[in-house]
C-alpha positions as a Markdown table, in Angstrom:
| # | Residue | x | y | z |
|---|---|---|---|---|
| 1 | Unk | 43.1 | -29.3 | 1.5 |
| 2 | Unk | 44.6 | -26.0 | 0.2 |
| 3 | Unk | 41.5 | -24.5 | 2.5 |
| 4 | Unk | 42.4 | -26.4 | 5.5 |
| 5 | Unk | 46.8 | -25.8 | 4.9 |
| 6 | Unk | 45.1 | -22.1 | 4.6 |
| 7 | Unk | 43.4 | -22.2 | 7.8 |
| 8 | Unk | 46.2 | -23.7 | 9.7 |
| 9 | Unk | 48.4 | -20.8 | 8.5 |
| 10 | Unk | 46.1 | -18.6 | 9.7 |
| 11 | Unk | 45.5 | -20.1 | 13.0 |
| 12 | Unk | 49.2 | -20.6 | 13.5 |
| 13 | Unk | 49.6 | -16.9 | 12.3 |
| 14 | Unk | 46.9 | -16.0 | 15.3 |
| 15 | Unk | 49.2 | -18.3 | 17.8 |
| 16 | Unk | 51.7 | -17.0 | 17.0 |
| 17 | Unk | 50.8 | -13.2 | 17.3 |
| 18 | Unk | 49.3 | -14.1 | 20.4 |
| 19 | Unk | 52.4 | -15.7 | 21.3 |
| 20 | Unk | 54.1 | -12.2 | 20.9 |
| 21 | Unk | 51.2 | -10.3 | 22.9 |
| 22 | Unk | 52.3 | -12.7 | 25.4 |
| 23 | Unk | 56.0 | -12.6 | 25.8 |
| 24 | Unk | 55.7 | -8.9 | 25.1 |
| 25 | Unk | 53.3 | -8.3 | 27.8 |
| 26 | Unk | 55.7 | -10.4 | 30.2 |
| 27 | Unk | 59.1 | -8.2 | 29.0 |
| 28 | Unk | 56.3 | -5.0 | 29.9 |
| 29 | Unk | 55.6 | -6.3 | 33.6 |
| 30 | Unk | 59.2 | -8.1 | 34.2 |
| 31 | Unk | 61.2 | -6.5 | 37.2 |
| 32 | Unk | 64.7 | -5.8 | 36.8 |
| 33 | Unk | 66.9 | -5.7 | 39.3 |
| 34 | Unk | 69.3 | -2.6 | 38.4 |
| 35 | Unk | 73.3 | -2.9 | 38.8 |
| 36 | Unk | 75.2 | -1.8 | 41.0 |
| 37 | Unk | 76.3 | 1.1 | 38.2 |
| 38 | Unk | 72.6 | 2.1 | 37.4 |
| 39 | Unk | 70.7 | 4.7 | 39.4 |
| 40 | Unk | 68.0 | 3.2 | 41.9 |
| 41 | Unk | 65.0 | 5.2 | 42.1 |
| 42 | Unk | 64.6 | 7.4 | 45.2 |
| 43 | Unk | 62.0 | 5.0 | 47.3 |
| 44 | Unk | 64.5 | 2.0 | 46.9 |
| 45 | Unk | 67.7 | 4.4 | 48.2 |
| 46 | Unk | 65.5 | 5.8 | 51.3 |
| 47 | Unk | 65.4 | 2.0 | 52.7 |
| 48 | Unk | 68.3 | 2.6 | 54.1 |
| 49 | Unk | 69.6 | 6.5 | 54.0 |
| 50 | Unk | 69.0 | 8.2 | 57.1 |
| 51 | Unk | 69.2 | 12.1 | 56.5 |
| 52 | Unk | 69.4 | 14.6 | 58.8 |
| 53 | Unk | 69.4 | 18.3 | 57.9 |
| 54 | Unk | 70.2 | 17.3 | 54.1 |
| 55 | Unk | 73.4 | 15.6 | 55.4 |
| 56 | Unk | 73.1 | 11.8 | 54.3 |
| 57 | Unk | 74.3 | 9.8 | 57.7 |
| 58 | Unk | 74.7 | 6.6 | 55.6 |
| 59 | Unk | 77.8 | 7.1 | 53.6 |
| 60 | Unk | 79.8 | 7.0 | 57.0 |
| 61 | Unk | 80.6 | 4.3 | 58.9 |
| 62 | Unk | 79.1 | 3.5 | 62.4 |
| 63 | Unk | 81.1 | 5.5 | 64.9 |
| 64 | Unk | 81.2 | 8.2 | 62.8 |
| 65 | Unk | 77.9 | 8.3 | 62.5 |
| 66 | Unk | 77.7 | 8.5 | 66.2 |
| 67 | Unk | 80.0 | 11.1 | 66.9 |
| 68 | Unk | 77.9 | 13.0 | 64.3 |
| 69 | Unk | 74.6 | 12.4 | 66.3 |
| 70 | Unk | 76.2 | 13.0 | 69.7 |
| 71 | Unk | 77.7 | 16.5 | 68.3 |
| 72 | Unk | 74.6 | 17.8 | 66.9 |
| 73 | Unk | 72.3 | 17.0 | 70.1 |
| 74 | Unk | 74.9 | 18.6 | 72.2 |
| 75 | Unk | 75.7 | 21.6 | 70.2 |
| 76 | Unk | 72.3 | 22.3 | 69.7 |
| 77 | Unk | 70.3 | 21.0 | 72.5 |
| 78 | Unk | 72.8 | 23.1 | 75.5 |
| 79 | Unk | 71.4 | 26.1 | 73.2 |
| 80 | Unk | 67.6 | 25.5 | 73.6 |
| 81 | Unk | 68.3 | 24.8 | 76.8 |
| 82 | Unk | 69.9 | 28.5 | 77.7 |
| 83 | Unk | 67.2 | 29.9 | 75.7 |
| 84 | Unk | 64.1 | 27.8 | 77.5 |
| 85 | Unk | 64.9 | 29.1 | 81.1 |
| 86 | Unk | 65.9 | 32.7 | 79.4 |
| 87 | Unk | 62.6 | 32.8 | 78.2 |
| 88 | Unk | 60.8 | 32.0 | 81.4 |
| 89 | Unk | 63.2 | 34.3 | 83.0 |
| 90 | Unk | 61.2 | 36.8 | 81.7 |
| 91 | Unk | 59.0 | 38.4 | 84.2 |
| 92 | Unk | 55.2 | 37.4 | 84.1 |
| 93 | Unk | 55.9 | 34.5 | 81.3 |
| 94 | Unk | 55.2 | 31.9 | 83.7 |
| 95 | Unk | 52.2 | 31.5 | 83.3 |
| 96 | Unk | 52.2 | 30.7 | 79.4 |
| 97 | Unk | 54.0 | 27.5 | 79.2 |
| 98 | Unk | 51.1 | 25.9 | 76.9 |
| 99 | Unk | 51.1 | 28.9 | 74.7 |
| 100 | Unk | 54.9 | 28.5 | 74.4 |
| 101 | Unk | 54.8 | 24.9 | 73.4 |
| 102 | Unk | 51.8 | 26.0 | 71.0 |
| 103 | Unk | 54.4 | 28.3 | 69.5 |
| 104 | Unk | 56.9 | 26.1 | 69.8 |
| 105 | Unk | 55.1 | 22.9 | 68.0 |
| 106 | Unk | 53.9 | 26.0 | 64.6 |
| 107 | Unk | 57.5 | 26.7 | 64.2 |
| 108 | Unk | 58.7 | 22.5 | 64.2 |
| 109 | Unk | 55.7 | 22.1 | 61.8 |
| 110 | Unk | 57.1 | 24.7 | 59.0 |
| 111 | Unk | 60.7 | 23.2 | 59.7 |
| 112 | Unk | 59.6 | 20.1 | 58.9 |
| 113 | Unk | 57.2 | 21.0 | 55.7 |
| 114 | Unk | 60.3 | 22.8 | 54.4 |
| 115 | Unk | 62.7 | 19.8 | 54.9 |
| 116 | Unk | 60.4 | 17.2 | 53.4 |
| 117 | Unk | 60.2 | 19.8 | 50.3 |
| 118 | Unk | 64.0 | 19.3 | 49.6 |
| 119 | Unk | 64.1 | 15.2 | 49.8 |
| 120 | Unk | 62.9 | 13.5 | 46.9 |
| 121 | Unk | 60.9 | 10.8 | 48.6 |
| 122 | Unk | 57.5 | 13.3 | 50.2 |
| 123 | Unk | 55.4 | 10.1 | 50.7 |
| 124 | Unk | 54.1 | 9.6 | 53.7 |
| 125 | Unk | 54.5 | 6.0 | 54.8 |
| 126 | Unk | 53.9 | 5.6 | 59.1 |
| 127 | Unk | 50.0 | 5.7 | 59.4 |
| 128 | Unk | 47.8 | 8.7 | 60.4 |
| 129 | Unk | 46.5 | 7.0 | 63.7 |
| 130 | Unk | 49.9 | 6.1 | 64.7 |
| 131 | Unk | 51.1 | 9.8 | 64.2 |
| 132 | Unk | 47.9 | 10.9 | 66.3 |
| 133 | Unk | 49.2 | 9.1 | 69.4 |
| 134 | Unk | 53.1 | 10.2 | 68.7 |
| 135 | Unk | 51.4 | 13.4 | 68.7 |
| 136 | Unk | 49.4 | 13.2 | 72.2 |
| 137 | Unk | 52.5 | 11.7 | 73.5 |
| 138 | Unk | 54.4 | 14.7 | 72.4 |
| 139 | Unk | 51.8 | 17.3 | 73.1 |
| 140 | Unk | 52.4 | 15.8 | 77.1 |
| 141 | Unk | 56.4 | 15.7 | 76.9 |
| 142 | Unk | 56.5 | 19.2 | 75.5 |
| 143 | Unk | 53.7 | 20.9 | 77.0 |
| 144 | Unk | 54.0 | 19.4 | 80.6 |
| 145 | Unk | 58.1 | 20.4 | 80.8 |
| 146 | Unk | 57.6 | 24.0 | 79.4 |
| 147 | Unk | 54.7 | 23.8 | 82.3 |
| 148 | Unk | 56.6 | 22.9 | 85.1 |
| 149 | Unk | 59.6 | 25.8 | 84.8 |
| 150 | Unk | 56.3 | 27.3 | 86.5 |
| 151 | Unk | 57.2 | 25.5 | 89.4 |
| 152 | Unk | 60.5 | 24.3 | 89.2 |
| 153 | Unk | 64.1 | 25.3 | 89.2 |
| 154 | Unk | 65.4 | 24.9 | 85.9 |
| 155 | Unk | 68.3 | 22.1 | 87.1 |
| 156 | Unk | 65.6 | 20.9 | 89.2 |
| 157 | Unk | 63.5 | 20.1 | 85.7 |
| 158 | Unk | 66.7 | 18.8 | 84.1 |
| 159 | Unk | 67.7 | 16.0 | 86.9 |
| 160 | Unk | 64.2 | 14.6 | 85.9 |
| 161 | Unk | 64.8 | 14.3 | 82.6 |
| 162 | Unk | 68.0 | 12.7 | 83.0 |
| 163 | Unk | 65.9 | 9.9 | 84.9 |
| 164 | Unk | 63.9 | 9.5 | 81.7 |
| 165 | Unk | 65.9 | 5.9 | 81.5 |
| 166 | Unk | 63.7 | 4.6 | 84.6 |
| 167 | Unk | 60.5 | 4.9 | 82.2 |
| 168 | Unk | 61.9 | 4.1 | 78.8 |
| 169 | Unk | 63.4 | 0.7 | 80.7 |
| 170 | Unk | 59.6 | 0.0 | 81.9 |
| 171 | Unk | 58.1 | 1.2 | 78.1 |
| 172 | Unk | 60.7 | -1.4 | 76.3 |
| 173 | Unk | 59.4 | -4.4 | 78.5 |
| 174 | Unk | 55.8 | -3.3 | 77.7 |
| 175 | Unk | 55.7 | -2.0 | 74.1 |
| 176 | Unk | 58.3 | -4.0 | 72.9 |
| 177 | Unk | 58.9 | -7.2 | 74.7 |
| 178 | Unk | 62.5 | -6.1 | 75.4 |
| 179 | Unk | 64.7 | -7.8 | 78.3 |
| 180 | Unk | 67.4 | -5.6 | 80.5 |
| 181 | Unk | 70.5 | -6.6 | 82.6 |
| 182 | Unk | 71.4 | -6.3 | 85.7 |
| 183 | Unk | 74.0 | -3.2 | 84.9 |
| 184 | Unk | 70.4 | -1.6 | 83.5 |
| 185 | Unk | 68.4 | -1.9 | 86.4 |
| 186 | Unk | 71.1 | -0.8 | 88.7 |
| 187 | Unk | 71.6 | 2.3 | 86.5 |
| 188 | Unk | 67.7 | 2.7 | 87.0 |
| 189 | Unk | 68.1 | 2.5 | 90.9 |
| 190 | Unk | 71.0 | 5.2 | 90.7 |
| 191 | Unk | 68.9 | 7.5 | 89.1 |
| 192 | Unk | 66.5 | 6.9 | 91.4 |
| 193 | Unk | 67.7 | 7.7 | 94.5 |
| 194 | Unk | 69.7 | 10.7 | 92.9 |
| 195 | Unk | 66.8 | 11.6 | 91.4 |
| 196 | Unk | 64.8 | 11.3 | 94.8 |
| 197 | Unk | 67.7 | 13.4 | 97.0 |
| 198 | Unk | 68.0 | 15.7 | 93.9 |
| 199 | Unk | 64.8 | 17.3 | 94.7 |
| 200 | Unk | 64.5 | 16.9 | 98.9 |
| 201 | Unk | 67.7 | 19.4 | 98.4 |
| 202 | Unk | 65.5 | 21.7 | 96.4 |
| 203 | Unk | 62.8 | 21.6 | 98.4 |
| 204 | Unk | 64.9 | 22.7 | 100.9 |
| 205 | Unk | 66.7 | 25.4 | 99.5 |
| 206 | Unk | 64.1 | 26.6 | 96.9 |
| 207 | Unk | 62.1 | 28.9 | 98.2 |
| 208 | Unk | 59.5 | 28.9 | 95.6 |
| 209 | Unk | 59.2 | 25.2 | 95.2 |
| 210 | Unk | 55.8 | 23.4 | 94.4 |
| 211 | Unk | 55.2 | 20.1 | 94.2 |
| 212 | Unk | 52.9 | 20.7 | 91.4 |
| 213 | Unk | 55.7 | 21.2 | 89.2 |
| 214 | Unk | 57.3 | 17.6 | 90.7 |
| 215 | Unk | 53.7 | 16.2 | 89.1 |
| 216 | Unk | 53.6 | 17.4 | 85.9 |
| 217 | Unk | 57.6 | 16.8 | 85.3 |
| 218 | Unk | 56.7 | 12.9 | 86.6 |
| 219 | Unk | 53.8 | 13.0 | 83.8 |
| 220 | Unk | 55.8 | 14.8 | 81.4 |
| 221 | Unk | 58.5 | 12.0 | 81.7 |
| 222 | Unk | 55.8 | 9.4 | 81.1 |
| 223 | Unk | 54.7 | 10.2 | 78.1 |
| 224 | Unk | 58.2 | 10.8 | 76.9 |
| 225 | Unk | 59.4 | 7.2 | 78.2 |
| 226 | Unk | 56.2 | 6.0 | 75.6 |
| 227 | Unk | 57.0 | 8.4 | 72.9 |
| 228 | Unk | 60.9 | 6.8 | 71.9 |
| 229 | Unk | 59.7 | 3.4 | 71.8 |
| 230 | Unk | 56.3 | 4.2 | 69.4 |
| 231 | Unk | 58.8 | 6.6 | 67.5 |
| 232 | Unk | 61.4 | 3.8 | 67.1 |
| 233 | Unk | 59.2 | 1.0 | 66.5 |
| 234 | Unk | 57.3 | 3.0 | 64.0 |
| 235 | Unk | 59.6 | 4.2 | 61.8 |
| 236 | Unk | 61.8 | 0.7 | 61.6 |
| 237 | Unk | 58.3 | -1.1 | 60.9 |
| 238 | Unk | 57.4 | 1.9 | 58.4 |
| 239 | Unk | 60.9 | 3.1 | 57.0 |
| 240 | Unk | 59.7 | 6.8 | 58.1 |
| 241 | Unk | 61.4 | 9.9 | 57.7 |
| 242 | Unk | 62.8 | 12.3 | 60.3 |
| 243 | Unk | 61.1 | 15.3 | 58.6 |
| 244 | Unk | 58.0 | 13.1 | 58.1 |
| 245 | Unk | 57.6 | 12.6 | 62.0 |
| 246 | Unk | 58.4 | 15.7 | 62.9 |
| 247 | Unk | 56.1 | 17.7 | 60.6 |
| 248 | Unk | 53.3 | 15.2 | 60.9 |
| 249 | Unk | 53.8 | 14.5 | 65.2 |
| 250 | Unk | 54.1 | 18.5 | 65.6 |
| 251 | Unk | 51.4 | 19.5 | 63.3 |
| 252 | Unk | 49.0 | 17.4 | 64.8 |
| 253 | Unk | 50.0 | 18.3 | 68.4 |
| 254 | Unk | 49.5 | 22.4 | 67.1 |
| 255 | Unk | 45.8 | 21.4 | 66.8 |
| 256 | Unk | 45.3 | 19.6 | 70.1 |
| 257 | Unk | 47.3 | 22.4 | 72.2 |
| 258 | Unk | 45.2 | 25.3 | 70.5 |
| 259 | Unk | 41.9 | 23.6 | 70.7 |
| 260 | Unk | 43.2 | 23.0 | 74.2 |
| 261 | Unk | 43.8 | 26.5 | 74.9 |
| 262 | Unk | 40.9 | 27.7 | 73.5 |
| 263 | Unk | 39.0 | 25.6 | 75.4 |
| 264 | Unk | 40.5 | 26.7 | 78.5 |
| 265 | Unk | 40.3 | 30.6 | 77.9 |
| 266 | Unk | 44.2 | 30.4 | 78.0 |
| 267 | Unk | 45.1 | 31.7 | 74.1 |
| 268 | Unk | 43.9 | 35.5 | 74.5 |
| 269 | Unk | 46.1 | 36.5 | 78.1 |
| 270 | Unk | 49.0 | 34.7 | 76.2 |
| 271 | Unk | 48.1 | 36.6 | 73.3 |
| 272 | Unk | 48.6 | 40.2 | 74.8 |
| 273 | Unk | 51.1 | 39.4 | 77.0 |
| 274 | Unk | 53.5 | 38.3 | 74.1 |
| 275 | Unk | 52.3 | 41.0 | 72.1 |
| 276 | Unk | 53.8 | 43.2 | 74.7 |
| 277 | Unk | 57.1 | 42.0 | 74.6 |
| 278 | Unk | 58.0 | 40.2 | 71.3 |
| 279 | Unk | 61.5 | 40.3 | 71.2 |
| 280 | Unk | 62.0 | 38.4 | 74.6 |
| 281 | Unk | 59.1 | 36.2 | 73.6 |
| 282 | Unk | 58.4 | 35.5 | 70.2 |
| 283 | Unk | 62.1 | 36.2 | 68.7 |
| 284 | Unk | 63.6 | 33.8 | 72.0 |
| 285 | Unk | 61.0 | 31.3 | 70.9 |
| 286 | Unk | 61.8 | 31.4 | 67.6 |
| 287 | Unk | 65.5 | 30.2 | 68.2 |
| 288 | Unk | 64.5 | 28.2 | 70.9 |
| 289 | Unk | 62.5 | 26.4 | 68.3 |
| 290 | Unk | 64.9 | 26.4 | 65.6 |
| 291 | Unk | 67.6 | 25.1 | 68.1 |
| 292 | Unk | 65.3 | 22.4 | 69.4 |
| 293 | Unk | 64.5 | 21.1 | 66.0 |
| 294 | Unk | 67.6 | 20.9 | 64.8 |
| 295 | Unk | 68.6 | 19.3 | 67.8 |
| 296 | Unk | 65.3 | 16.2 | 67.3 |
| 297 | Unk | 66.2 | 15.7 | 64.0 |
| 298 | Unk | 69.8 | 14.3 | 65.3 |
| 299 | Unk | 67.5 | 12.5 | 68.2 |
| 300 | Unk | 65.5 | 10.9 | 65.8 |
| 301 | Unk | 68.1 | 9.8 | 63.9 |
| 302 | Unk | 69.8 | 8.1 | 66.8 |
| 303 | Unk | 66.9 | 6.4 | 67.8 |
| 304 | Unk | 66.9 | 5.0 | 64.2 |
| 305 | Unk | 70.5 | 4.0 | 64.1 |
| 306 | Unk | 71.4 | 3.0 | 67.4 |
| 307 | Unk | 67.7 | 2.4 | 69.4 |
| 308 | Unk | 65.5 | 5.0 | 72.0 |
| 309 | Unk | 67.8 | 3.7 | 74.8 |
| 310 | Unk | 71.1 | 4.8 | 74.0 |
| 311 | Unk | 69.4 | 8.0 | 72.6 |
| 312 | Unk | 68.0 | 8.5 | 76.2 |
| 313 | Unk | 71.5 | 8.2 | 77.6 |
| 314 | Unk | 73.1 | 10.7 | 74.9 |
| 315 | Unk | 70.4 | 13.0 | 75.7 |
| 316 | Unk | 71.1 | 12.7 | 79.2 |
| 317 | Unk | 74.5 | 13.4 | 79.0 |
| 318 | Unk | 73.7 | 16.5 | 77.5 |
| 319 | Unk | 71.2 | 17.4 | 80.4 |
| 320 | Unk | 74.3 | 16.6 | 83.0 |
| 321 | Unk | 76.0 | 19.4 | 81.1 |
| 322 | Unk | 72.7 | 21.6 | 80.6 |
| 323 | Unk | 72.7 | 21.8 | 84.8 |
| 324 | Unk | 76.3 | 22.4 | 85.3 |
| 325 | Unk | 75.5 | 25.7 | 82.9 |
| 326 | Unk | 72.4 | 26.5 | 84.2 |
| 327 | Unk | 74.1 | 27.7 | 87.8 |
| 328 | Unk | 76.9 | 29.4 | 85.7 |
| 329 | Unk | 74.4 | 31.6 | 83.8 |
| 330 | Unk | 71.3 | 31.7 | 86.1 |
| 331 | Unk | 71.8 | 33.1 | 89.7 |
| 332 | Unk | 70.3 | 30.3 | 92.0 |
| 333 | Unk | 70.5 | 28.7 | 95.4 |
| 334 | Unk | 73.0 | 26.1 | 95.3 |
| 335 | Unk | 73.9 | 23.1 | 97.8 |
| 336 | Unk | 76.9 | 20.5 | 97.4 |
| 337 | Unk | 73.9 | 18.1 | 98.0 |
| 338 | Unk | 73.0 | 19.0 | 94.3 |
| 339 | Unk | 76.5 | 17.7 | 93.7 |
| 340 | Unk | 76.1 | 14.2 | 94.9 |
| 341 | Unk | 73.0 | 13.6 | 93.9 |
| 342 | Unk | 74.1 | 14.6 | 90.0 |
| 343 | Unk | 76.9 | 12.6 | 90.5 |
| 344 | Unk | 75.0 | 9.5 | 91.7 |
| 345 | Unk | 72.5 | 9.8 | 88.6 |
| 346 | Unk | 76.2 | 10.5 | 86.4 |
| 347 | Unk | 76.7 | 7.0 | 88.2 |
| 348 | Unk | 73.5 | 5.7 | 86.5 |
| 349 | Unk | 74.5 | 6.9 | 83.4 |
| 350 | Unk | 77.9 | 5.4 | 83.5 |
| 351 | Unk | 76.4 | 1.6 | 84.5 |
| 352 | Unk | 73.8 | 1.8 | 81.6 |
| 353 | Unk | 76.5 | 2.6 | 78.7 |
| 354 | Unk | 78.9 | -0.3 | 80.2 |
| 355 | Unk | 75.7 | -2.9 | 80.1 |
| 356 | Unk | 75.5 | -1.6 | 76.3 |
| 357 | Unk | 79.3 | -2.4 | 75.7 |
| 358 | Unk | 79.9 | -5.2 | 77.8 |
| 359 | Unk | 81.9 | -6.8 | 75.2 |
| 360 | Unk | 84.6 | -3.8 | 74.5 |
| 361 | Unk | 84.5 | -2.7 | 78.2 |
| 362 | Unk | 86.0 | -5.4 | 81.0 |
| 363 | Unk | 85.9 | -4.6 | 84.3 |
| 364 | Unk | 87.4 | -7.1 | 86.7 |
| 365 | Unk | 85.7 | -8.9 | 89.1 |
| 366 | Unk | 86.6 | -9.6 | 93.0 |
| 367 | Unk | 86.9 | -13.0 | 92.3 |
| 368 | Unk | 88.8 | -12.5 | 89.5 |
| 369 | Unk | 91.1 | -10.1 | 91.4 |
| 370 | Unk | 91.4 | -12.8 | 94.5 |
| 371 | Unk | 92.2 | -15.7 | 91.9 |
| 372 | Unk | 95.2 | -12.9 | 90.7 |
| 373 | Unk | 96.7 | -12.5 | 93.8 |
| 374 | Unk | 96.9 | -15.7 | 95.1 |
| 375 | Unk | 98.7 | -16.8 | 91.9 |
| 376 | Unk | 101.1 | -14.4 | 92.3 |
| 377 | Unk | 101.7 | -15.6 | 95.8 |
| 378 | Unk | 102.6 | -18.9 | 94.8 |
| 379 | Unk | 104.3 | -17.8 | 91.9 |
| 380 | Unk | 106.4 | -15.9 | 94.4 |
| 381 | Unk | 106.4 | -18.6 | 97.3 |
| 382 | Unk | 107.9 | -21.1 | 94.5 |
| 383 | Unk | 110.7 | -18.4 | 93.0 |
| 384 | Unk | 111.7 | -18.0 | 96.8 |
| 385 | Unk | 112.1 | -22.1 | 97.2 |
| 386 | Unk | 114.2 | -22.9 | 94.0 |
């Protein structure tokens, strides 16, 4: 009996050390959720920080953070753009458009490897096959506008980009299943037809107009209508980084443009040419990129805050004001038929804001108007009776 009391000790001894492995294993893989006065680690506080140029856009409230956004791409996008038709201004540069945005996407790559060194969180989280097509996309938006200043008038260049609503409009229905108003589509048929009367007054006045730069401006704004919606899709499905698309879309896209170029025999005329004259190429590009990166980062972040389409109409805005500049610094032929035909697309502009704020912004209707005025005619009609 004292044998068997012995081995029930024992074995309750074993339970009960087991017992401990147990519950001490459990208090080793538990999950705490830490209060509100703890520290969370860096992944859990990047869910919902957006960061741009070490600035944390999170702490502010929403208009705030917008006026933020809207300052940065203007400030430094009506830059780039001085320094992207200064550049091509440049006699003989014409031709090295590619070798520009080749440039161009090197410098964006060591901006963004030296911004991801200073955040804590260097993971990279959207997947390398998604960041191969944001790259080709980008590659084509870049590579095809630097290409078309070739061809084009600078403001000429600009009015298409503005239309780049008309495009992201048909990407949202088709990428992402979105529905539009009719305020949106009108603003698309605005931009349109100023779009379309835009360039029959440069083809008119322009004497070295080529429609080849009309077709690679039209593909250029293609790929960029595709590009915001896979950008925006895949960094709210992926809870990327601005720094982490732009090193990653740009670094790729340096590898498809120089394999490009040296497939094509383009990289050695470019070469010497710049060689040549480095201040007015690679010093202007140099800015020009630094400008232009600064100037995606605040892009990318309004595209994570606020959506692609009301980036595309910030952006735009900027491009109205990019024009009105452009024949202030630049000596070009001008016609008032510019004037309309900006104004129309500033028409376009206007309708697609108002279908985003429908709620804050009233704007009467006829009927409305009509029912107005004949209640103030009776209201009248009866005063005058009593």
């Amino acid at each position: 009996e004292e044998q068997k009391e012995d081995n029930n000790s024992t074995e309750c001894s074993e339970l009960g050390s087991m017992d401990l492995k147990f519950t001490s294993s459990r208090k080793y893989i538990s999950i705490s959720v830490p209060s509100k006065s703890q520290t969370m680690s860096p992944h859990i506080k990047s869910v919902d920080d957006v960061v741009v140029l070490g600035m944390n856009l999170s702490k502010f409230n929403k208009p705030t953070q917008f006026f933020i956004c809207v300052s940065g791409v203007f400030m430094f996008y009506l830059i780039y753009g001085y320094l992207q038709e200064l550049i091509f201004s440049v006699e003989g540069f014409k031709p090295f458009g590619w070798y520009l945005t080749l440039v161009q996407f090197g410098f964006y790559s060591i901006f963004g490897l030296i911004e991801l060194q200073l955040i804590q969180d260097k993971r990279r989280r959207i997947p390398g096959k998604t960041y191969m097509i944001i790259a080709f996309l980008t590659v084509g938006t870049m590579g095809l506008s630097n290409t078309s200043l070739g061809y084009l008038n600078y403001p000429t260049q600009v009015i298409f980009k503005c239309c780049k609503l008309i495009p992201v409009m048909i990407g949202g229905v088709f990428i992402q299943g979105k529905r539009y108003n009719i305020a949106d589509v009108s603003a698309a048929l605005c931009m349109s037809l100023g779009l379309i009367w835009f360039t029959l007054a440069d083809s008119t006045v322009a004497p070295n107009f080529n429609f080849t730069g009309v077709v690679l401006i039209s593909l250029a704004l293609c790929a960029d209508a595709v590009i915001g919606n896979v950008q925006e899709k895949a960094m709210k499905l992926h809870n990327g980084s601005n720094s982490e698309m732009v090193l990653y879309s740009y670094s790729i896209g340096f590898v498809y443009i120089l394999f490009g170029l040296i497939c094509t025999s383009g990289l050695s005329p470019a070469v010497t040419f710049c060689s040549k004259h480095p201040v007015q190429t690679y010093g202007y590009a140099f800015l020009f990129s630094l400008t232009g990166y600064f100037g995606i980062s605040f892009v990318l972040a309004l595209i994570k805050i606020f959506g692609a389409l009301l980036a595309v109409t910030v952006t735009t805005g900027r491009k109205a004001m990019t024009i009105v500049l452009s024949f202030l610094f630049f000596a070009k032929p001008f016609t008032f038929q510019y004037v309309w035909s900006g104004l129309l697309v500033v028409l376009g502009i206007f309708l697609n804001v108002y279908s985003k704020n429908m709620d804050k912004i009233k704007i009467p209707s006829l009927h409305g108007l009509w029912k107005k005025s004949v209640e103030e005619r009776k209201t009248r009609t009866l005063s005058q009776t009593v």
